[in-house]
N, C-alpha and C positions, 0 to 999 in steps of 0.2 A: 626810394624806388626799389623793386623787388624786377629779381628775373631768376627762370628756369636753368639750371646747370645740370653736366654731367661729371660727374668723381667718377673714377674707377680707384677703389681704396681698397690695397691688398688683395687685388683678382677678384671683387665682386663691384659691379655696378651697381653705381647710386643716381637717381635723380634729385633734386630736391630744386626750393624757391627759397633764392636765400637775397637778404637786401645785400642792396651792389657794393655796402663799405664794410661787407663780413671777410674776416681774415679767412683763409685756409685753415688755421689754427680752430677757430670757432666753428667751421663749419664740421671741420672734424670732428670733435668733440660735443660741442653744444648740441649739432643737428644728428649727427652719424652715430653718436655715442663712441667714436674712437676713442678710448682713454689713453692709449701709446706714448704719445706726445703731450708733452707737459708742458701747462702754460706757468713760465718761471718768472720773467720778468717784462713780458709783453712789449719789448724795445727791441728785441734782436742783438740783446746782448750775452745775453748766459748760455743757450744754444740746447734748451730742453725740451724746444717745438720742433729740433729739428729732423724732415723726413726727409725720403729722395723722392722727386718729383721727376720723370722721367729718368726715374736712374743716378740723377745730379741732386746732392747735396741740397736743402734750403731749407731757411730757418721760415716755418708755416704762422711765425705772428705777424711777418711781415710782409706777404702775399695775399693777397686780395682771390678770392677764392674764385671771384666772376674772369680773373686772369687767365685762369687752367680748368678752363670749361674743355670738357673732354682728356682731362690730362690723366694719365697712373701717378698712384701715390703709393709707395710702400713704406710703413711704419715697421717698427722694432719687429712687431708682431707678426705683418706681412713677408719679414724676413728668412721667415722660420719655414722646413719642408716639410709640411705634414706634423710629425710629431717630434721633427730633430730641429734643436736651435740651429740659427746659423751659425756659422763657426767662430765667427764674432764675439756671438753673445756665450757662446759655449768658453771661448777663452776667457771673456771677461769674470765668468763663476768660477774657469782653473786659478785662477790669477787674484780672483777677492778682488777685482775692479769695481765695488762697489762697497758701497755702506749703507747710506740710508735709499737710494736707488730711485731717486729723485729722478736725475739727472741719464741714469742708464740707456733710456728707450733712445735718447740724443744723442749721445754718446755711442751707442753701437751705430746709429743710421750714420751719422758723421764715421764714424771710421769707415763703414764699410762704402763710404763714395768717397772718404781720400785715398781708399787704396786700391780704386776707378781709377781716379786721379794722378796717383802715382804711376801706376802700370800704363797710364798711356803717354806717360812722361813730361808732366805737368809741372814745374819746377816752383820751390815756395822761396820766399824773404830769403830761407838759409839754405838753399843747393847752393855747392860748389861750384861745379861743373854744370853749365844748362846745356850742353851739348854729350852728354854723358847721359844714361842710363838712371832714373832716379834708385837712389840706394836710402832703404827708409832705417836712419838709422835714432838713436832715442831724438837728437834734434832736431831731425826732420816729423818725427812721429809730434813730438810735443808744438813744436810748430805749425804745422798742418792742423792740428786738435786745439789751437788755441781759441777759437770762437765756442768751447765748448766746457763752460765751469762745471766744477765738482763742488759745496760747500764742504763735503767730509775730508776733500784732499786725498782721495786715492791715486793721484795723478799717477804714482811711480806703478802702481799694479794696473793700471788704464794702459799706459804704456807698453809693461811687459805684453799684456794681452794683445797688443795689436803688432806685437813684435811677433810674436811666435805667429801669430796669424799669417803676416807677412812674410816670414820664412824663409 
């Protein structure tokens, strides 16, 4: 069964007919031509589809695209103002967060909605204090980013970069 949707992907509307069991992920990519998001391991476990969907964090292999009919989607790409990376991804190149850069486009969207997340005091597995102030410090950074593999292992330059970010 096919039905009509609306995406807004990185500030431009899209219509399209997509069948009712196409991921977010596939719609992105297969029908929009979004290359951003990477399909890693299509389970929702390596975290290389992942975009913000109203701003919130989610892995796009495992959302069903007919879900978030009318919804915003910003990708790595969509993050960017004009012609300055976000400050994200601009860390992430101070810092060599990256290697073969698989994983990056997930990897910047996931940090930059845990540190949504953070700031609105959102407490993970390892806060201390859940009545305190979140303090994003490497445990919490690594925590918070752990739905999000790296195969090359830059975790500790993935880290610094979201540290300075965070500031």
């Amino acid at each position: 069964m096919e039905t009509t949707i609306t995406l807004h992907v990185d500030g431009t509307e899209h219509t399209l007919t997509v069948d009712t069991r196409t991921t977010l992920l596939d719609a992105l990519r297969d029908r929009l031509e979004v290359t951003s998001p990477k399909k890693g391991c299509d389970h929702g476990q390596c975290g290389s589809c992942t975009v913000l969907l109203e701003d919130r964090r989610i892995l796009a292999c495992l959302a069903l695209a007919v879900a978030h009919d009318g919804a915003r989607v910003r990708t790595a790409v969509g993050l960017a103002d004009g012609g300055e990376l976000h400050p994200v991804a601009r860390a992430m190149i101070d810092h060599d967060g990256f290697q073969c850069g698989y994983c990056t486009p997930g990897q910047v969207c996931s940090a930059v909605g845990m540190l949504t997340e953070a700031e609105a005091g959102w407490p993970s597995h390892v806060t201390d204090d859940l009545t305190a102030a979140v303090e994003l410090d490497d445990a919490e950074i690594r925590e918070r980013m752990s739905g999000n593999l790296c195969r090359c292992g830059a975790y500790p330059n993935i880290v610094a970069a979201i540290r300075e970010v965070s500031g």
